[in-house]
DSSP file (Angstrom, degrees, kcal/mol; ACC not computed):
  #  RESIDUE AA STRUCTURE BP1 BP2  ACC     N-H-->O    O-->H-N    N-H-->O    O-->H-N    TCO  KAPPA ALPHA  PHI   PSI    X-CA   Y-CA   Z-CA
    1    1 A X              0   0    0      0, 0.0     2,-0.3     0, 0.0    26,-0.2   0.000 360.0 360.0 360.0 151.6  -48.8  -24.6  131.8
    2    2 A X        -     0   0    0     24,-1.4     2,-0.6    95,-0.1    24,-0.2  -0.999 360.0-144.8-152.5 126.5  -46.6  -27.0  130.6
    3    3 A X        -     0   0    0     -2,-0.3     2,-0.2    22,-0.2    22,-0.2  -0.889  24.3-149.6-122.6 139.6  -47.1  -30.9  129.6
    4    4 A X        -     0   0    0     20,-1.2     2,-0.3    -2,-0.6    93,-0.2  -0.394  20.7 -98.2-106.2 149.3  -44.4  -33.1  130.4
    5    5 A X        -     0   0    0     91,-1.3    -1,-0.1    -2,-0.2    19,-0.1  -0.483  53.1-109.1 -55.4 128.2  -43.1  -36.3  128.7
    6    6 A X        -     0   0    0     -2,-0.3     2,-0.3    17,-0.2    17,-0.1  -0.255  23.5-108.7 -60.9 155.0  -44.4  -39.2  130.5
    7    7 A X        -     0   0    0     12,-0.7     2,-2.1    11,-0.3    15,-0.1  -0.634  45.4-100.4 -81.9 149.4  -42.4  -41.5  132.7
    8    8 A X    >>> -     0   0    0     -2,-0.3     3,-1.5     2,-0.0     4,-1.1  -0.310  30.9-127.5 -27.2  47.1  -41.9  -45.1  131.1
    9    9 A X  B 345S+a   13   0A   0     -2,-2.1     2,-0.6     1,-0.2     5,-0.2   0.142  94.7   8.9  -3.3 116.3  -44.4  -48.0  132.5
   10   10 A X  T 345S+     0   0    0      3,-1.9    -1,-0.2     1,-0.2     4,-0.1  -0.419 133.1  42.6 108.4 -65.1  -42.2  -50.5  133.5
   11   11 A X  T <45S+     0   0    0     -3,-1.5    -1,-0.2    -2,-0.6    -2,-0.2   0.683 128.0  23.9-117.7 -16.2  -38.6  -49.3  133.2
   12   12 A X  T  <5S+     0   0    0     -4,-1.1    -3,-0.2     1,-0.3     2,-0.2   0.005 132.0  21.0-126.9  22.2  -39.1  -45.4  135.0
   13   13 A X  B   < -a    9   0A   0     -5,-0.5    -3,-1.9     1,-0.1    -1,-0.3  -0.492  51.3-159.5-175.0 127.3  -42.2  -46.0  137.1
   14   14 A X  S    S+     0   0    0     26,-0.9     2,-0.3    -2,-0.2    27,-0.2   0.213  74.3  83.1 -99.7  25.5  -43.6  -49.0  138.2
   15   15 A X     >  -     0   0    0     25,-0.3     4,-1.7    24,-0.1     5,-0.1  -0.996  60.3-154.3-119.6 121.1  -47.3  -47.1  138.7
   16   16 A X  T  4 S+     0   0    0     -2,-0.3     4,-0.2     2,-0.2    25,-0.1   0.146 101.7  48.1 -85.1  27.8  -49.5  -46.6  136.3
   17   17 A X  T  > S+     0   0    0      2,-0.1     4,-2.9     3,-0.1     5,-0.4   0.480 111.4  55.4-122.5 -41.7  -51.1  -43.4  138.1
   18   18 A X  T  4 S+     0   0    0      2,-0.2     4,-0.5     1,-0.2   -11,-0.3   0.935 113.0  44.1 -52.2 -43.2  -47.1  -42.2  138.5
   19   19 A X  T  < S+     0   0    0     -4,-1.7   -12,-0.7     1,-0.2     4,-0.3   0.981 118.0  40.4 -60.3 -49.9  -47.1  -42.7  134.6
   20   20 A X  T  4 S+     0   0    0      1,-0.2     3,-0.4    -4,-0.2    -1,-0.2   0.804 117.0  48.0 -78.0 -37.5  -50.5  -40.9  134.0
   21   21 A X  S >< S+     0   0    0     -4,-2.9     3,-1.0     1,-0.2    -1,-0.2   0.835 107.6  67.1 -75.2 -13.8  -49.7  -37.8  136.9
   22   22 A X  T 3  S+     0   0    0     -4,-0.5    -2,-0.2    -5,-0.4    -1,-0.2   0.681 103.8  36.8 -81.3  -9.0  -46.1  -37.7  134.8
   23   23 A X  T 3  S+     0   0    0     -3,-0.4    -1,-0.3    -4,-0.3     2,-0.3  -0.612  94.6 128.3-125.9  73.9  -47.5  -36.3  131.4
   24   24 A X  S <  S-     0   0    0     -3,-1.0   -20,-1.2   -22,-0.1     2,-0.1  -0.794  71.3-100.6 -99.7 168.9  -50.5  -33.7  133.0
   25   25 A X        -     0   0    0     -2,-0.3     2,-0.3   -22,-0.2   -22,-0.2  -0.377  49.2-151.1 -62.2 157.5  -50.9  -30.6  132.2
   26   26 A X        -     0   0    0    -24,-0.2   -24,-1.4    -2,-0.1    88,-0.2  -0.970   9.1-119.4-135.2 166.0  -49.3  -28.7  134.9
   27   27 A X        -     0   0    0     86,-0.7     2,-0.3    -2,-0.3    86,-0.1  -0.208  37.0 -96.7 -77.1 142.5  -49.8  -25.5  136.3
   28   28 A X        -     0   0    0      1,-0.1    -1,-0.2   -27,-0.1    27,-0.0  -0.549  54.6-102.6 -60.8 145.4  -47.0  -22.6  136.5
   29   29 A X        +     0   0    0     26,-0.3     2,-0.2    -2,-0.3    -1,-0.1  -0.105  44.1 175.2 -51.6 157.1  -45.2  -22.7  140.2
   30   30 A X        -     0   0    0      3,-0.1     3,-0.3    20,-0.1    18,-0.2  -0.587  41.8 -85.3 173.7 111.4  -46.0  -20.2  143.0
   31   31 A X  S    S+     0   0    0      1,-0.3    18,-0.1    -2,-0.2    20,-0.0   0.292 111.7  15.5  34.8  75.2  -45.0  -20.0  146.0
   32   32 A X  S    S+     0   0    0     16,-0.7    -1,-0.3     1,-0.3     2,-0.3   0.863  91.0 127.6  99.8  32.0  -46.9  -22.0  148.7
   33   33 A X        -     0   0    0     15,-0.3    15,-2.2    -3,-0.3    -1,-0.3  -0.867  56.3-114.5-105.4 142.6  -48.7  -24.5  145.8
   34   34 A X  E     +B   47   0B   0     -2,-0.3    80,-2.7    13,-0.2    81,-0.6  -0.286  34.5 172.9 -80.5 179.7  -48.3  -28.4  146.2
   35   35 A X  E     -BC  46 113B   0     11,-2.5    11,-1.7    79,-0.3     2,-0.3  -0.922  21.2-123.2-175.5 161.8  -46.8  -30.7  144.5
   36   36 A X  E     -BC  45 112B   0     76,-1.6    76,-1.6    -2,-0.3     2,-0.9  -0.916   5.6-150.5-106.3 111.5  -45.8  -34.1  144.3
   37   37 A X  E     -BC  44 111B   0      7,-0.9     7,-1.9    -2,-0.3     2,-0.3  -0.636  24.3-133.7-113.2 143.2  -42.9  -35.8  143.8
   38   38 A X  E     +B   43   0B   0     72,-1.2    72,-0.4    -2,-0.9     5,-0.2  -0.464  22.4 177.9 -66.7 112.2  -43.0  -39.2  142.0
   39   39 A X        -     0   0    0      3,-3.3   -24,-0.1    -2,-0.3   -27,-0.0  -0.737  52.9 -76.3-114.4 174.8  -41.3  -42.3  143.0
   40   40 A X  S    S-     0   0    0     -2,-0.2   -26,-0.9     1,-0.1   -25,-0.3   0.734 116.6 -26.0 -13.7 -68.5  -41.3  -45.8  141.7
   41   41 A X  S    S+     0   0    0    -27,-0.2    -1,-0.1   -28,-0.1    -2,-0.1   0.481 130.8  81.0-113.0 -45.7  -45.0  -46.8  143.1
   42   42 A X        -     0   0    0     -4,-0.1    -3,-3.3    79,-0.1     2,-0.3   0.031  59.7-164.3 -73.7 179.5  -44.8  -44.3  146.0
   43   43 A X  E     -BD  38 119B   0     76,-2.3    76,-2.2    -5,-0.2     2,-0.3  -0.905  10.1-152.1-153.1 151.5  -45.6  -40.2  146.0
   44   44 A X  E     -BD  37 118B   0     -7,-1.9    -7,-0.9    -2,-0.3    19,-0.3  -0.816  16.8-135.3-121.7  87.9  -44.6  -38.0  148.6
   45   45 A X  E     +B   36   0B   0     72,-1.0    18,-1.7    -2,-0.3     2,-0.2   0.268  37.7 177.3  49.2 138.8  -47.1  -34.7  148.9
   46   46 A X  E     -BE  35  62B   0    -11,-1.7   -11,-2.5    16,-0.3     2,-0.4  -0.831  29.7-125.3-175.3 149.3  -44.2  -31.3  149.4
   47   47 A X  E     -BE  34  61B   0     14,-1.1    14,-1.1   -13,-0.3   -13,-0.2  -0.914  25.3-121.8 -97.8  92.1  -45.0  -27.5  149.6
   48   48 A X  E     + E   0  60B   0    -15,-2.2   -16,-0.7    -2,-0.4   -15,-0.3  -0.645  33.8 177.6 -61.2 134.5  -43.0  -25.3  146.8
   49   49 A X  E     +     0   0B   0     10,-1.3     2,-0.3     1,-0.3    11,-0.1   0.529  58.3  22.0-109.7 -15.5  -41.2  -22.9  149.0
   50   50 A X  E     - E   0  59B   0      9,-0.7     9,-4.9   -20,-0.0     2,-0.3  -0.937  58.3-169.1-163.2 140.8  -39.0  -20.7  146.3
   51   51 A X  E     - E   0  58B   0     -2,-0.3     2,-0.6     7,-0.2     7,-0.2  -0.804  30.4-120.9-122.8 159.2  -39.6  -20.1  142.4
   52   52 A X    >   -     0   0    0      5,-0.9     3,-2.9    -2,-0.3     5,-0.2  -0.825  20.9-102.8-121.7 150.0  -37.1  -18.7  140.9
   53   53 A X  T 3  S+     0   0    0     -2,-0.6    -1,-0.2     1,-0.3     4,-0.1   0.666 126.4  38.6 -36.8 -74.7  -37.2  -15.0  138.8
   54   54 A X  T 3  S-     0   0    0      1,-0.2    -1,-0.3    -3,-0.1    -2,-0.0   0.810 107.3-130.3 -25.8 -41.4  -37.3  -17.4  135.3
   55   55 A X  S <  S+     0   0    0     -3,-2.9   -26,-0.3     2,-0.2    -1,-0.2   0.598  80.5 103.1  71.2  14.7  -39.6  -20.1  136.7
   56   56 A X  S    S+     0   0    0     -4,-0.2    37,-0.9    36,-0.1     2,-0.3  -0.087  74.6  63.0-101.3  28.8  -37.7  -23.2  135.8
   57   57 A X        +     0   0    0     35,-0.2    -5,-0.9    -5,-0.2     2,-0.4  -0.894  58.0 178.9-151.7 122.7  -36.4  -23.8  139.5
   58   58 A X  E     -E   51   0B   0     -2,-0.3    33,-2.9    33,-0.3     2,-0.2  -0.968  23.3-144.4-135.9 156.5  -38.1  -24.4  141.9
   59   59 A X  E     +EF  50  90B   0     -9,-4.9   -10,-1.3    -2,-0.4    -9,-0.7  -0.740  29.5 179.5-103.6 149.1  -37.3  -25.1  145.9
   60   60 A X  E     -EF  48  89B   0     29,-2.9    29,-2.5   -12,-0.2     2,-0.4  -0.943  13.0-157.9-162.8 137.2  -39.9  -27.7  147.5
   61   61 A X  E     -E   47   0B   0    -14,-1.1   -14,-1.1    -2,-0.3    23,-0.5  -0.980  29.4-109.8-120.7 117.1  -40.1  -29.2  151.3
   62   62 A X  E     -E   46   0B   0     -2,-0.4    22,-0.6   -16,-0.2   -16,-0.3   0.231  29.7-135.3 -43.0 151.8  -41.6  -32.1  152.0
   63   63 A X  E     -G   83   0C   0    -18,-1.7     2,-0.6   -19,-0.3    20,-0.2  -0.522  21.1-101.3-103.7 171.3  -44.8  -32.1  153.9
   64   64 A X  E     -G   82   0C   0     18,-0.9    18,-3.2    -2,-0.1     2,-0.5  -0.891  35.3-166.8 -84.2 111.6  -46.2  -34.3  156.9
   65   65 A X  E     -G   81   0C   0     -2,-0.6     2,-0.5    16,-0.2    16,-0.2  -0.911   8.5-179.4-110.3 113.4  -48.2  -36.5  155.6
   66   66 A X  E     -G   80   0C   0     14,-2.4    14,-2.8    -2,-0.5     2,-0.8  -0.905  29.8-120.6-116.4 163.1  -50.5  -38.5  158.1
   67   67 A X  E     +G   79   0C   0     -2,-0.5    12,-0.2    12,-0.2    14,-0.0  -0.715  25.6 177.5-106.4 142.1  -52.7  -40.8  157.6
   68   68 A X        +     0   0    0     10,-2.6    11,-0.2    -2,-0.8    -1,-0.1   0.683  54.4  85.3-111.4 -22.2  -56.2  -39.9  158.8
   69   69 A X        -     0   0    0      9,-1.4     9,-0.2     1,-0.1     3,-0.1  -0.566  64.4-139.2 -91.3 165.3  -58.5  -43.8  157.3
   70   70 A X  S    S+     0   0    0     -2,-0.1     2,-0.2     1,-0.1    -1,-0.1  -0.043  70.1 108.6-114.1  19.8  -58.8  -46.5  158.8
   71   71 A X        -     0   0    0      5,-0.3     5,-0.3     1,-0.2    -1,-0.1  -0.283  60.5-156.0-119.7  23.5  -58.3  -48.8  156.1
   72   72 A X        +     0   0    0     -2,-0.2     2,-2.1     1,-0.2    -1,-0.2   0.385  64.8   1.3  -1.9-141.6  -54.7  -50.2  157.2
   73   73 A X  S    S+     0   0    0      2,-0.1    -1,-0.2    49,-0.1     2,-0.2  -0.353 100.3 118.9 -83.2  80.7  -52.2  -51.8  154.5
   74   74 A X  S    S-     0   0    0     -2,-2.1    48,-0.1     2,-0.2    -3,-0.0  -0.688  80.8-118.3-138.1 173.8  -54.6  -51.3  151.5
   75   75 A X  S    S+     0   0    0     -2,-0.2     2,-1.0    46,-0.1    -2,-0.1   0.326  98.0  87.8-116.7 -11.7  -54.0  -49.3  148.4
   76   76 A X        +     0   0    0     -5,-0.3    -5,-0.3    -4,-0.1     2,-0.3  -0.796  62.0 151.3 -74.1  90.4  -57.5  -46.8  149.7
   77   77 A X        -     0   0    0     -2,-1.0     2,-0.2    -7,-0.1    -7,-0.1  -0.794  30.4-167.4-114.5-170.9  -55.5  -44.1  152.0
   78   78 A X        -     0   0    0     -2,-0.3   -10,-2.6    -9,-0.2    -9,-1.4  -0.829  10.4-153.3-172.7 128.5  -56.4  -40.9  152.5
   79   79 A X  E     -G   67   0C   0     -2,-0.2     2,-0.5   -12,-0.2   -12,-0.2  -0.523  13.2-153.3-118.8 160.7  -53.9  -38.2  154.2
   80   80 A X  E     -G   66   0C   0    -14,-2.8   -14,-2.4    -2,-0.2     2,-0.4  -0.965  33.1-148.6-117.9 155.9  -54.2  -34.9  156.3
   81   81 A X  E     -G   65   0C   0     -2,-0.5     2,-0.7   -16,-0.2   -16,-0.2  -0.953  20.3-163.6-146.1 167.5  -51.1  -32.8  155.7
   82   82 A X  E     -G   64   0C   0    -18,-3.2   -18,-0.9    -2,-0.4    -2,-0.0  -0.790  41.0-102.3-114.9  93.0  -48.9  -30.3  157.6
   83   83 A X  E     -G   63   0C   0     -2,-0.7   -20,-0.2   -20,-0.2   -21,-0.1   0.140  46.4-133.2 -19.4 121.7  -46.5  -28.1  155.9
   84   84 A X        -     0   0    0    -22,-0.6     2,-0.2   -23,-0.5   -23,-0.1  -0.210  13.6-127.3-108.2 169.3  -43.0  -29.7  156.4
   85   85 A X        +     0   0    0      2,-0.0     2,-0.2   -22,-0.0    -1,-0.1  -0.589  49.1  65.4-102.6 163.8  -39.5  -27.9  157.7
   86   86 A X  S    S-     0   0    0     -2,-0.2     2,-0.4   -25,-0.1   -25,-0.0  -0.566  82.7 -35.4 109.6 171.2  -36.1  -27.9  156.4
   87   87 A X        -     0   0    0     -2,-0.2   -27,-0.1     1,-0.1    -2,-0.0  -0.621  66.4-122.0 -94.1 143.2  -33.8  -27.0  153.8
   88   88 A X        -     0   0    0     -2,-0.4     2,-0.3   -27,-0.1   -27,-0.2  -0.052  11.5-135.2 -72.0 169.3  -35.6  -27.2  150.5
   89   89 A X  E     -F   60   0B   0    -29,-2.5   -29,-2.9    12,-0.0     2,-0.3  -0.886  27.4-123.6-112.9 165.9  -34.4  -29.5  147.3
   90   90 A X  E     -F   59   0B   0     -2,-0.3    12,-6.8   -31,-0.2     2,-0.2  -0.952  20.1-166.9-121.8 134.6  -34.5  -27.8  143.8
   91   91 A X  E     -H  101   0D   0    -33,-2.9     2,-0.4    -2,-0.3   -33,-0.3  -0.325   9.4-165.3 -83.9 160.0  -36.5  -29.1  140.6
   92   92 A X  E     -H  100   0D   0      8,-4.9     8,-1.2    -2,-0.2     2,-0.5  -0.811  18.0-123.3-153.8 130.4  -35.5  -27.5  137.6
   93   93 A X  E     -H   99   0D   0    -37,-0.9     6,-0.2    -2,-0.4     2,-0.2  -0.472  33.5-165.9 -64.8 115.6  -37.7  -27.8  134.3
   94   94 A X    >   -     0   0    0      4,-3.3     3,-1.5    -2,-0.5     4,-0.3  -0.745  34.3 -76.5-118.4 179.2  -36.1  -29.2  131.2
   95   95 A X  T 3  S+     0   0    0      1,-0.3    -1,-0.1    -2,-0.2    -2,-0.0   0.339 122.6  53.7 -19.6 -41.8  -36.6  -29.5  127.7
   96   96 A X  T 3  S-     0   0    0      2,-0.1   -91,-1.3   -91,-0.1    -1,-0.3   0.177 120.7 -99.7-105.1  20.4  -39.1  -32.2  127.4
   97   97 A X  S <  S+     0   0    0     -3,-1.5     2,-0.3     1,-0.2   -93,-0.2   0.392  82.8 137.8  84.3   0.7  -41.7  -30.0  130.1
   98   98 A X        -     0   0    0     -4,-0.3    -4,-3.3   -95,-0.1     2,-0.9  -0.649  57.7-138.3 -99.4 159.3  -40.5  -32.2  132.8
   99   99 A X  E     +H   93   0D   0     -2,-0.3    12,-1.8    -6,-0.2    -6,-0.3  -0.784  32.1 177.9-106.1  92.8  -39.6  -31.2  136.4
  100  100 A X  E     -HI  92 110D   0     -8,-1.2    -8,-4.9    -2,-0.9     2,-0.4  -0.389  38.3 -95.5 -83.0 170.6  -36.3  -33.1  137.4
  101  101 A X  E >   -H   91   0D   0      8,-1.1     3,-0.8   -10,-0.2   -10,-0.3  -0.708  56.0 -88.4 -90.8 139.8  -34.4  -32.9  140.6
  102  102 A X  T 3  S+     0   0    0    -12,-6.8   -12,-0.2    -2,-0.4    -1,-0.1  -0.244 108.8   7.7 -28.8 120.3  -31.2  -30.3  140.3
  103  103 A X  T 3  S+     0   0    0      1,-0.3    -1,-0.2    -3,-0.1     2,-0.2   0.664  97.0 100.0  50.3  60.4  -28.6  -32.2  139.2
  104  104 A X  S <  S-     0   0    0     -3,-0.8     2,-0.3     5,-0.1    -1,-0.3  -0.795  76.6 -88.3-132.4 156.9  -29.5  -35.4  138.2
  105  105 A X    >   -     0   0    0     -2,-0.2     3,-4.1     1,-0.1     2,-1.2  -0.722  54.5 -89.8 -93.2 135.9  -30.2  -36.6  134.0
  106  106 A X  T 3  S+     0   0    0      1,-0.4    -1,-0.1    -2,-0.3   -12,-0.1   0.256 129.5  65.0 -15.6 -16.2  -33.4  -36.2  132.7
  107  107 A X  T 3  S+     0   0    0     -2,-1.2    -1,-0.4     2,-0.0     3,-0.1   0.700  82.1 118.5 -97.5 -21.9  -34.4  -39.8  133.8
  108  108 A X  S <  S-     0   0    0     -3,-4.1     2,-0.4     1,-0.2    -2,-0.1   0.481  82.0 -55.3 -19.2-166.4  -33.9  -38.4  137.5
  109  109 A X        -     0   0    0     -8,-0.1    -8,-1.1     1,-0.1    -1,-0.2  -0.862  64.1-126.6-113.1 132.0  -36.8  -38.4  139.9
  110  110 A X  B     -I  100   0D   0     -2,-0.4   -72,-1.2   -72,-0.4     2,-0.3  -0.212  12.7-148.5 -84.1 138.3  -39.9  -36.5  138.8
  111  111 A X  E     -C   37   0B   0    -12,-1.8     2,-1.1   -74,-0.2   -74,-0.2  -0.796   0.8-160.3-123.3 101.4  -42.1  -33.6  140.2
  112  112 A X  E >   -C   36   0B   0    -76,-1.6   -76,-1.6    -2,-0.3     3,-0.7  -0.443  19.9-155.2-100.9 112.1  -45.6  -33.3  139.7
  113  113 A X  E 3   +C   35   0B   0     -2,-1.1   -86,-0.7   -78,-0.2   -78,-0.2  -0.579  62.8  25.5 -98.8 143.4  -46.8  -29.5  140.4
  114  114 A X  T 3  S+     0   0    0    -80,-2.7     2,-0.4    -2,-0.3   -79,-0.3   0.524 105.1  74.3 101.4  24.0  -50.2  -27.9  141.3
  115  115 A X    <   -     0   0    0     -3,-0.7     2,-0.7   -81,-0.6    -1,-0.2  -0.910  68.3-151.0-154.7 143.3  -51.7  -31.2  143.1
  116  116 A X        +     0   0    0     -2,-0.4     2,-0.3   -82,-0.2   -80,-0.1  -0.902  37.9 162.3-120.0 114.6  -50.2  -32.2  146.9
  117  117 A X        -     0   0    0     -2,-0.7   -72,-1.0   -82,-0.2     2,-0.4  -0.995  23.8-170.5-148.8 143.0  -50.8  -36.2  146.8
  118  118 A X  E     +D   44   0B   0     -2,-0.3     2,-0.3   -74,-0.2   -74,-0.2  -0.929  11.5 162.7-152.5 128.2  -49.4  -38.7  148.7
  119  119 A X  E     -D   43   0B   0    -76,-2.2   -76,-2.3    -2,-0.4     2,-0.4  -0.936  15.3-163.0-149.6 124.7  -49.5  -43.0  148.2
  120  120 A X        -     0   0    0     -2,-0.3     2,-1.4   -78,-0.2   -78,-0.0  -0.974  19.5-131.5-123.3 143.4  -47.2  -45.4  149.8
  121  121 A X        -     0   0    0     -2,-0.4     3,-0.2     1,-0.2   -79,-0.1  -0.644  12.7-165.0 -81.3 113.9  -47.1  -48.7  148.5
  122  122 A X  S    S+     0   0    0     -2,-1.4     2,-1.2     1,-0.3    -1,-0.2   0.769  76.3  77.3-109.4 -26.5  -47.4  -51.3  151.2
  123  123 A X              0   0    0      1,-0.2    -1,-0.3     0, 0.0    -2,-0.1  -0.070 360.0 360.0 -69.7  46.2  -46.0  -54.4  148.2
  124  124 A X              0   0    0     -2,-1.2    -1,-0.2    -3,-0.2    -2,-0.1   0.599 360.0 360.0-158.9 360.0  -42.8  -53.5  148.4
C-alpha cells in the first residue's frame, strides 16, 4: 500500500473529493481491480487490465459507466458499470506514491487504485 502526495486544491484539481481520493492509502494493483482516474472535477471508473512483474505499471481500460438514478443534472449520481474494451493506457507509480499516466510529468493526470468511482460534473 502506498500513500500518494495529494493533488493541489485549486491549481491541480478543482474537487475537493479528487484532492482527498489523491492522498489515500491505496491498495497494491491486481489484475481485474478498479480504479479511478482523476480529472479536474470529473472521475472516470476503469478496470486494471495488466500489472507489470515490478508493480509500478499498470495497463487500465475504461469502463461503461451508466447511470442507473433518476436524479438528473445533480451532483447525487449513482452508476452501474460494465467492464470497458480497447487498448489499455499505462500508469506508472513514481517517487512521491502517485500513479501518473506513462509519459507525462509528475503533475500529469492522476489514478486512484482499489475503488471503481465515477462523477461527472454537470457545471462545467
Amino acid at each position: 500500500m502506498t500513500t500518494a502526495t495529494q493533488l493541489k486544491a485549486g491549481t491541480e484539481t478543482g474537487s475537493l473529493m479528487n484532492h482527498i481520493i489523491s492522498g489515500c492509502r491505496m491498495s497494491a494493483p491486481e489484475t481485474g481491480m478498479g480504479a479511478t482516474i482523476l480529472g479536474w472535477t470529473d472521475r472516470r471508473a476503469c478496470t486494471i487490465t495488466e500489472v507489470s512483474k515490478s508493480g509500478k505499471r499498470v495497463g487500465i481500460v475504461e469502463d461503461i459507466a451508466t447511470r442507473v438514478d433518476k436524479n438528473g443534472m445533480s451532483d447525487s449520481q449513482e452508476y452501474s458499470f460494465e467492464r470497458g474494451t480497447g487498448s489499455p493506457t499505462f500508469f506508472t507509480l513514481r517517487k512521491n506514491g502517485a500513479w501518473v499516466r506513462q509519459g507525462e510529468s509528475i503533475r500529469g493526470q492522476r489514478l486512484a487504485i482499489g475503488k471503481r468511482d465515477h462523477y461527472y460534473d454537470y457545471s462545467f
